[in-house]
C-alpha positions as CSV (number, residue, x, y, z in Angstrom):
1,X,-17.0,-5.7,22.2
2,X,-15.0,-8.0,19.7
3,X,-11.7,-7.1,18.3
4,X,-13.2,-5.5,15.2
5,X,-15.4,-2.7,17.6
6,X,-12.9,-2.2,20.3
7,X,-10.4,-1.3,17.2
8,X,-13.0,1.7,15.6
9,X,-14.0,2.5,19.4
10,X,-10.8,3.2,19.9
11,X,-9.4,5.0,17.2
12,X,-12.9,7.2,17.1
13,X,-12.5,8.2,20.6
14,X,-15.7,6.4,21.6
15,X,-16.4,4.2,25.0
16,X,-18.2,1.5,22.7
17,X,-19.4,0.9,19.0
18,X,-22.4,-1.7,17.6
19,X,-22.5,-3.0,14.4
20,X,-24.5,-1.1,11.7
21,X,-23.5,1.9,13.3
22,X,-21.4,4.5,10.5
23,X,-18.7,6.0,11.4
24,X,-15.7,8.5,10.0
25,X,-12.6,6.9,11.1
26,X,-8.9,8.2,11.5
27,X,-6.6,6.0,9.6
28,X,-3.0,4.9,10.2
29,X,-2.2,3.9,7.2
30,X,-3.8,4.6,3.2
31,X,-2.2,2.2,0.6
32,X,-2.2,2.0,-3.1
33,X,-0.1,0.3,-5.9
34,X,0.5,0.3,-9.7
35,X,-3.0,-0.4,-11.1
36,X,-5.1,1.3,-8.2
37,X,-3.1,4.7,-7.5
38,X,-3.1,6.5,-10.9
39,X,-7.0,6.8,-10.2
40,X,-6.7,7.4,-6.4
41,X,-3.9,10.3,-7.5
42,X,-6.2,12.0,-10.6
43,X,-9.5,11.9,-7.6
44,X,-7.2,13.5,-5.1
45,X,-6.1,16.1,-7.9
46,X,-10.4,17.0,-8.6
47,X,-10.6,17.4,-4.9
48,X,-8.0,21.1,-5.1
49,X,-6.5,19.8,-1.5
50,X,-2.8,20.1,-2.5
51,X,-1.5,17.8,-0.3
52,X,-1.8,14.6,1.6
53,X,-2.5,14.6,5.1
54,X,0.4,12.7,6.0
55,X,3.3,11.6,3.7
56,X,4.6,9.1,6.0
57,X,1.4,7.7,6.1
58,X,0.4,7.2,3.0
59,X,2.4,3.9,1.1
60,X,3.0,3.2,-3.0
61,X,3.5,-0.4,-4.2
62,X,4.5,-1.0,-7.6
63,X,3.7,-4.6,-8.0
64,X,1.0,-5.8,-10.1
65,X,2.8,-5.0,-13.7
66,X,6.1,-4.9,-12.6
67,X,8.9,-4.9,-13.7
68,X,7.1,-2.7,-16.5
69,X,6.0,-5.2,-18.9
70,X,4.4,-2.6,-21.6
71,X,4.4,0.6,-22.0
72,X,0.9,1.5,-20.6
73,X,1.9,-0.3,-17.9
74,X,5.3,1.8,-17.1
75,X,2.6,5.0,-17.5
76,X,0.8,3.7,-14.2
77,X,4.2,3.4,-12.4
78,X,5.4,6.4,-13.7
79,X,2.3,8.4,-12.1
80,X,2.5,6.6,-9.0
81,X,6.2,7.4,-8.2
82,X,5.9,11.0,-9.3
83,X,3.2,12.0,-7.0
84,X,5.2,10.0,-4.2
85,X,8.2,12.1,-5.1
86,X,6.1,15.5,-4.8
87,X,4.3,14.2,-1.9
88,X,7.3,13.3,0.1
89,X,5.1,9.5,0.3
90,X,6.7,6.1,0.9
91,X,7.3,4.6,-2.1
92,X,9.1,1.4,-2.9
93,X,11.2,1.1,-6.1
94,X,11.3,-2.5,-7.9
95,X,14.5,-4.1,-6.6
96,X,13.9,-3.0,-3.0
97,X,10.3,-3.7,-2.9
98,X,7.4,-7.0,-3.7
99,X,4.6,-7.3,-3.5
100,X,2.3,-5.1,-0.8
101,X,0.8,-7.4,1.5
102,X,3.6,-9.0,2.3
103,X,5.9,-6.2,2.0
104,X,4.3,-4.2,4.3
105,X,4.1,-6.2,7.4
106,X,7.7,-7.2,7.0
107,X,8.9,-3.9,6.6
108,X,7.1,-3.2,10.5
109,X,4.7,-0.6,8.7
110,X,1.6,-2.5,10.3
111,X,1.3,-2.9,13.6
112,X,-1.6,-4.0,15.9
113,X,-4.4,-1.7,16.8
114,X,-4.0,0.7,13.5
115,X,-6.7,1.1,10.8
116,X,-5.5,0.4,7.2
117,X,-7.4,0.9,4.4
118,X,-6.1,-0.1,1.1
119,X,-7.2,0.3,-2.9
120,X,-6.6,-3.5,-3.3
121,X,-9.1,-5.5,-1.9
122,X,-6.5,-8.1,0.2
123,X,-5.4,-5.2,2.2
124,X,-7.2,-7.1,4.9
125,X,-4.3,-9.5,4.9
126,X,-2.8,-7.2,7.8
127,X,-5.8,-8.6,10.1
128,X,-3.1,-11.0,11.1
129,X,-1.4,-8.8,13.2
130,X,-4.6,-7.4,15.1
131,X,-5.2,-4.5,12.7
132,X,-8.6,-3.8,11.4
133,X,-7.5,-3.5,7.7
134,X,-9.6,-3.5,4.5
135,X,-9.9,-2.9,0.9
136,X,-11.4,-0.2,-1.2
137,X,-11.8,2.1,-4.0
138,X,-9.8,4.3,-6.0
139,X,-11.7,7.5,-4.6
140,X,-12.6,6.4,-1.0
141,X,-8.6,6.2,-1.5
142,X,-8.8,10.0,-2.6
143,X,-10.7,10.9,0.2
144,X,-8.7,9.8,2.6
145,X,-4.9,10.6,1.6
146,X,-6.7,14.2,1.8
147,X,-8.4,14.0,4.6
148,X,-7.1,11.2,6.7
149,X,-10.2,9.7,7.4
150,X,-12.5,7.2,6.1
151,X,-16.3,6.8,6.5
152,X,-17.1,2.9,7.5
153,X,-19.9,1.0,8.7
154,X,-19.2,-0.9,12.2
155,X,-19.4,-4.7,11.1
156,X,-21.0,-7.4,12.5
157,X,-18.5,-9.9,13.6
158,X,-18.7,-14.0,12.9
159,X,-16.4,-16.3,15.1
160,X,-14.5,-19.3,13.7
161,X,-13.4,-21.4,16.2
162,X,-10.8,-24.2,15.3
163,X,-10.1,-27.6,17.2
164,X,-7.0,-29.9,17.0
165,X,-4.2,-30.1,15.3
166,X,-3.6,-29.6,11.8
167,X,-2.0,-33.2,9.8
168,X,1.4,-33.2,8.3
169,X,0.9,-31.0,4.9
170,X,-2.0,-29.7,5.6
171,X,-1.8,-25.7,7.0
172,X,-3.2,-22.0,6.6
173,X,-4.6,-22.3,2.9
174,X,-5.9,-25.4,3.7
175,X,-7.6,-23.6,6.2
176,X,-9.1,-20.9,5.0
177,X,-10.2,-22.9,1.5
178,X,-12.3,-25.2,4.0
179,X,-13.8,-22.2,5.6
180,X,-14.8,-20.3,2.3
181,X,-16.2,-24.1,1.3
182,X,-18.0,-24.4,4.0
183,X,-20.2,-21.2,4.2
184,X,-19.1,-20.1,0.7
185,X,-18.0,-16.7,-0.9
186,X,-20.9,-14.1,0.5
187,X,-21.1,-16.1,3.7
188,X,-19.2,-13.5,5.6
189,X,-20.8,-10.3,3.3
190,X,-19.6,-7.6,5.4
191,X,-18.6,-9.2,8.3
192,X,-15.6,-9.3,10.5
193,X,-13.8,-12.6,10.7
194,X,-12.4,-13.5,13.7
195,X,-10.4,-16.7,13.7
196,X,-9.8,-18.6,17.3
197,X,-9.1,-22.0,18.5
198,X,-6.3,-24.1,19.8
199,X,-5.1,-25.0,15.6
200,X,-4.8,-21.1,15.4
201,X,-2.7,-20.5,18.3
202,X,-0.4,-23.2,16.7
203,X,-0.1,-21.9,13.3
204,X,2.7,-19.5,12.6
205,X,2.6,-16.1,11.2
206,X,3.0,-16.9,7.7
207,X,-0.3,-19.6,8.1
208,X,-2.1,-16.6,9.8
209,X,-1.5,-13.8,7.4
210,X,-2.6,-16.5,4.7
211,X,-5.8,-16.9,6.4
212,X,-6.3,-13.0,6.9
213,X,-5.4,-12.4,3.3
214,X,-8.0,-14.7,2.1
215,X,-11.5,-13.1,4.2
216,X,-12.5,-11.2,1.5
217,X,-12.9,-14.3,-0.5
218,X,-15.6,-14.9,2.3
219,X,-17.3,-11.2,1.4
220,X,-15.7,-10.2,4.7
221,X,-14.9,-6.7,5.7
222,X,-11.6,-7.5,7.9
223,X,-10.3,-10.6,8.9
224,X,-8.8,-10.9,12.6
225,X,-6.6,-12.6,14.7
226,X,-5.6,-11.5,18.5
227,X,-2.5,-10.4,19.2
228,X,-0.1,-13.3,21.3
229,X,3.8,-14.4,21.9
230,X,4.1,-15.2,18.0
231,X,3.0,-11.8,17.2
232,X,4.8,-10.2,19.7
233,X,8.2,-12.2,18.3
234,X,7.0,-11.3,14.5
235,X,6.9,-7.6,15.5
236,X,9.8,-7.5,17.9
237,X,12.6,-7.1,15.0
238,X,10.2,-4.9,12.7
239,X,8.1,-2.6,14.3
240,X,8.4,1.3,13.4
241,X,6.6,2.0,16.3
242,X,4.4,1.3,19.8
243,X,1.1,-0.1,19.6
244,X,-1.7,-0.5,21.0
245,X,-3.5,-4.8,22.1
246,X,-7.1,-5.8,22.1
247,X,-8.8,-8.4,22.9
248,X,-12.4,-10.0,22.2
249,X,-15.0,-10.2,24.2
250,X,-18.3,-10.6,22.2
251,X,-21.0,-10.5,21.3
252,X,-20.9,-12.3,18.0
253,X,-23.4,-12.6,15.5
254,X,-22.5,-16.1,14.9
255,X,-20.1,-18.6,16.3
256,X,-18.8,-21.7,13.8
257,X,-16.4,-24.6,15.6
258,X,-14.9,-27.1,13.6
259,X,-12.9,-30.3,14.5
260,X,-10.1,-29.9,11.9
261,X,-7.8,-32.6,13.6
262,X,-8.3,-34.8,9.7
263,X,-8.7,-32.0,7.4
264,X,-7.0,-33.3,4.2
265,X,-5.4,-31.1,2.0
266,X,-8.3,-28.7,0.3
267,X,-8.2,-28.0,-3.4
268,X,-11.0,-24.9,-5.1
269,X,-12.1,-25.9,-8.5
270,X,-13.1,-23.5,-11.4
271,X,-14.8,-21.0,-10.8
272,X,-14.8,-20.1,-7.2
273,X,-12.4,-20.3,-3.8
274,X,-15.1,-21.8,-2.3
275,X,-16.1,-24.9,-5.0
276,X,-13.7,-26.9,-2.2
277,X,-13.0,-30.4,-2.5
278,X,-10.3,-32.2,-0.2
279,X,-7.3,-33.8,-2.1
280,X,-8.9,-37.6,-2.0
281,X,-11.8,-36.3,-4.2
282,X,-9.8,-34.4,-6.8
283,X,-10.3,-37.2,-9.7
284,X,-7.5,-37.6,-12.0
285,X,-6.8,-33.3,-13.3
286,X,-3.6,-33.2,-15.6
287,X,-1.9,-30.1,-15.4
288,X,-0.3,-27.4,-17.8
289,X,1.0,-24.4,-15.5
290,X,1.7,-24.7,-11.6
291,X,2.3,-21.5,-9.7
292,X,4.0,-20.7,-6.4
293,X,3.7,-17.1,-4.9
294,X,1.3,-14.5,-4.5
295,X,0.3,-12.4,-1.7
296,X,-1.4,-15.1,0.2
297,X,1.9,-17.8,-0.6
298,X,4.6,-16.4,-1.4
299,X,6.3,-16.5,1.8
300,X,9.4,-18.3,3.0
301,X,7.5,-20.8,4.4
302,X,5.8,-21.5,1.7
303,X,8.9,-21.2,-0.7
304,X,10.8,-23.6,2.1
305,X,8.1,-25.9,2.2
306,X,8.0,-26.2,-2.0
307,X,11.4,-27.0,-1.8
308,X,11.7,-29.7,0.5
309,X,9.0,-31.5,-1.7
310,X,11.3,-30.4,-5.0
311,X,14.5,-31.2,-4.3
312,X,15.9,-33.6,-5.9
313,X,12.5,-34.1,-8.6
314,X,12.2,-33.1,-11.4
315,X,9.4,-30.9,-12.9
316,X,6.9,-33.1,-15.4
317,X,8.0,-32.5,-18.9
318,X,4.2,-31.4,-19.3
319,X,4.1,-28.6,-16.6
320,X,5.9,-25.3,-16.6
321,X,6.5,-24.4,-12.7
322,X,6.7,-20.9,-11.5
323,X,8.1,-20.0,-8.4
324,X,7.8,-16.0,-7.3
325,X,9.3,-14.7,-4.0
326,X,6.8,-12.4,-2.4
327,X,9.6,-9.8,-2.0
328,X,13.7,-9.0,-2.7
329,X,13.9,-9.4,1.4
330,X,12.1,-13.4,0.9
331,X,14.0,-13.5,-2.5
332,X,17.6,-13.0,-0.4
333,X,16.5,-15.2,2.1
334,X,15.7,-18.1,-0.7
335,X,18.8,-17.4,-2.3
336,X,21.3,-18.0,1.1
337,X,18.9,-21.3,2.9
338,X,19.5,-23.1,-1.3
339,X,15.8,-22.6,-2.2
340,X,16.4,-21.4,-5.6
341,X,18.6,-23.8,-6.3
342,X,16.1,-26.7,-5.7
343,X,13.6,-25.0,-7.8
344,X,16.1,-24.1,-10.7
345,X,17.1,-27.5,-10.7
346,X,14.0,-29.0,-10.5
347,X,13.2,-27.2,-13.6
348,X,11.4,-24.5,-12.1
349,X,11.3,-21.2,-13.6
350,X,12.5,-17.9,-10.4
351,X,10.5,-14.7,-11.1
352,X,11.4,-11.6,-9.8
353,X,8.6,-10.5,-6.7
354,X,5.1,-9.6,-8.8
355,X,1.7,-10.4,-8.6
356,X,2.1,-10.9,-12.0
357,X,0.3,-14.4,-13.1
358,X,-2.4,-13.9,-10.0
359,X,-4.2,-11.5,-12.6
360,X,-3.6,-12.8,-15.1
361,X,-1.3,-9.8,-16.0
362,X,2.4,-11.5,-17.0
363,X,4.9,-13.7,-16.1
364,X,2.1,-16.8,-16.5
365,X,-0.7,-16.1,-18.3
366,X,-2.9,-18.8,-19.7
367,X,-4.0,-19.8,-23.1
368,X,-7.4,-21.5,-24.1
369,X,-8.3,-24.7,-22.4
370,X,-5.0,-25.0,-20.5
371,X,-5.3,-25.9,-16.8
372,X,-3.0,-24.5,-13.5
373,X,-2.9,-25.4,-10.2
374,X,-1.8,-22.3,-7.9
375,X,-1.2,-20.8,-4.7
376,X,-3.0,-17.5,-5.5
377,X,-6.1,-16.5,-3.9
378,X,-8.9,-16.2,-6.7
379,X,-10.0,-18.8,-9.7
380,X,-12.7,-16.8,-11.2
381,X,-13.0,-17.5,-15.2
382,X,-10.2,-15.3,-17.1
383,X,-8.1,-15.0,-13.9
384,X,-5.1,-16.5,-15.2
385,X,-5.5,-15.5,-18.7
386,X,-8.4,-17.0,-21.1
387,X,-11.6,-17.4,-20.4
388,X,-11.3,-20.5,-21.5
389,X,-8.5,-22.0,-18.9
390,X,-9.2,-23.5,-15.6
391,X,-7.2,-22.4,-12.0
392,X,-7.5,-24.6,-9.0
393,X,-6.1,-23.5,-6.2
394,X,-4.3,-25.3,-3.4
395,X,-1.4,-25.0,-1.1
396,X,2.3,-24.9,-1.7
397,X,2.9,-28.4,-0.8
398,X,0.0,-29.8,-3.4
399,X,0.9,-27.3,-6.0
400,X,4.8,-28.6,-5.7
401,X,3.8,-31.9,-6.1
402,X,1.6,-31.8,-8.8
403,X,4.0,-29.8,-10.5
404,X,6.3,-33.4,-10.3
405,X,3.1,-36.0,-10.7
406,X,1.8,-33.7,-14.2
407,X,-1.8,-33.9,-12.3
408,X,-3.3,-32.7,-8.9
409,X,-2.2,-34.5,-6.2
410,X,-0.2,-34.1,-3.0
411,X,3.3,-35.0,-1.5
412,X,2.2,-38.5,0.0
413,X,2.3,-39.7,-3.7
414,X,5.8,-38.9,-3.9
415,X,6.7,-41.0,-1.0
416,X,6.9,-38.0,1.9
């Protein structure tokens, strides 16, 4: 079986699974946040239960309008942190939280082998640690903080095999944006990714959960890497618990190899993560808004990585850079290694940890016919803001140096 099957086989108490097969699944985990959990909560209310079948298993996020930036927006929270408190539920405050998918694994709340199911659709970010993990609705949601199961159909599972190694400033998003451009945004539908290869065994953790994060920009159901030494040393410090290690054997529905020993830098234009062009073909894009953070980059990796390109630049006069910690932990550690200081200097403005410009919700919005270049994970039209702007998405390292050259481009042009 492949890591997706042997993951339900397990946790339904069955010798094997096959895709297409439907199944009601025990869950480790159920996680909502700000926008998605006010529904979830008033579905679990119509359902007469009472109470959830685990508070310690079911997780609250406040981050999508957070800090509250209207009051509408405070209402959602407030909900959310109410039913936690009645509930007994984990809940994390602003000021000793971030954003979810980046949160949670750091906090050692995920750990290999468990099936999480989230109301955000990048919940399958946690396939980076070897847990089947996926996104969906507000009343699926319901359904299973009540009855700690979900109903799912077995998916079919599509191997992505990577060779060589990956060129200086070129990493995880890089990665994943060639993937999506290659068999585009439904050419997973449903499927389980499974990424393998000696490039993926070299990536760190931060470049993995990137990857994972971004499956569902595929169509894909989970995406999955196996468990080894990096993951082990990830988890060592974190995890709340023991767990469980799998490893693939196959069948796969399909198998895709790619040399990725040149990849350049990959850059989406509007409209779609997978309209994919590397750097060298970008054409000459000025810029009005560059963004750094997100669920899928707002890492200290990435941060780290933005910096060393920043320091000592300055920020084109034309471009307003915004740099967002993923979460207070990544925030302290940016603080102590200097990182905010490069990007304050630089002329960069520091948000507090929200997803915040991602959806267009604050903290960045666009307004007609401006153009951004960010490390977030989805450039559909009115992402940002208006309908009218444009968002191309890139890595850390490009979006930091266009955010000095005014345009697209990447840190070669600054001399690094």
């Amino acid at each position: 079986m492949t890591l997706a099957e042997k993951l339900l086989a397990a946790r339904t108490g069955r010798k094997s699974v096959s895709p297409g097969e439907f199944l009601s699944v025990p869950v480790d985990l159920v996680l909502a946040n700000d926008v998605t959990a006010p529904l979830a909560i008033q579905e679990f209310r119509r359902l007469g239960v009472g109470r959830v079948f685990d508070p310690k298993k079911i997780v609250f996020v406040p981050d999508h309008f957070v800090p509250a930036k209207d009051v509408p927006s405070a209402e959602q929270s407030r909900v959310m942190r109410e039913f936690a408190q009645e509930q007994g539920a984990v809940y994390f405050e602003v000021g000793r939280a971030g954003i979810e998918h980046v949160l949670l694994p750091d906090k050692g709340l995920v750990l290999p082998g468990q099936i999480v199911i989230g109301a955000d659709s990048h919940t399958c970010t946690y396939g980076a640690l070897g847990a089947f993990a996926t996104g969906m609705g507000s009343t699926d949601i319901a359904c299973a903080m009540a009855s700690g199961e979900t109903w799912m159909r077995v998916p079919h599972t599509i191997r992505f095999v990577y060779h060589g190694l990956l060129p200086k400033w070129v990493g995880g998003k890089d990665l994943v944006l060639f993937t999506i451009g290659q068999i585009g945004v439904d050419g997973a539908l449903y499927a389980s990714m499974e990424f393998d290869g000696e490039t993926i065994r070299e990536m760190s953790m931060d470049g993995r959960f990137t990857m994972a994060n971004m499956a569902v920009e595929a169509g894909a159901k989970a995406g999955l890497f196996a468990v080894d030494e990096k993951t082990l040393e990830y988890l060592r410090p974190r995890a709340k618990g023991p767990f469980q290690v799998y490893t693939s054997e196959g069948p796969y529905s399909r198998v895709l190899e790619y040399d990725v020993s040149t990849l350049e830098p990959q850059v989406a234009f509007p409209h779609l993560p997978s309209n994919t062009r590397p750097l060298s073909q970008v054409g000459d894009l000025q810029i009005d808004q560059a963004v750094i953070g997100s669920c899928t980059n707002g890492r200290i990796e990435d941060l780290r990585m933005a910096a060393g390109i920043l320091k000592g630049r300055q920020v084109h006069p034309g471009v307003r850079l915004i740099v967002i910690p993923a979460t207070q932990e990544i925030y302290l550690r940016a603080a102590k290694e200097g990182l905010l200081e490069a990007f304050v200097l630089a002329g960069a403005a520091v948000s507090t940890p929200t997803c915040g410009p991602c959806l267009g919700g604050h903290m960045g919005v666009l307004a007609e016919g401006e153009r951004a270049i960010a490390t977030t994970n989805r450039n559909f039209r009115g992402r940002m803001g208006s309908t009218r702007s444009e968002v191309y998405l890139s890595s850390p390292a490009v979006v930091a140096a266009s955010a000095v050259l005014g345009r697209i481009g990447g840190p070669e042009e600054l001399g690094l």
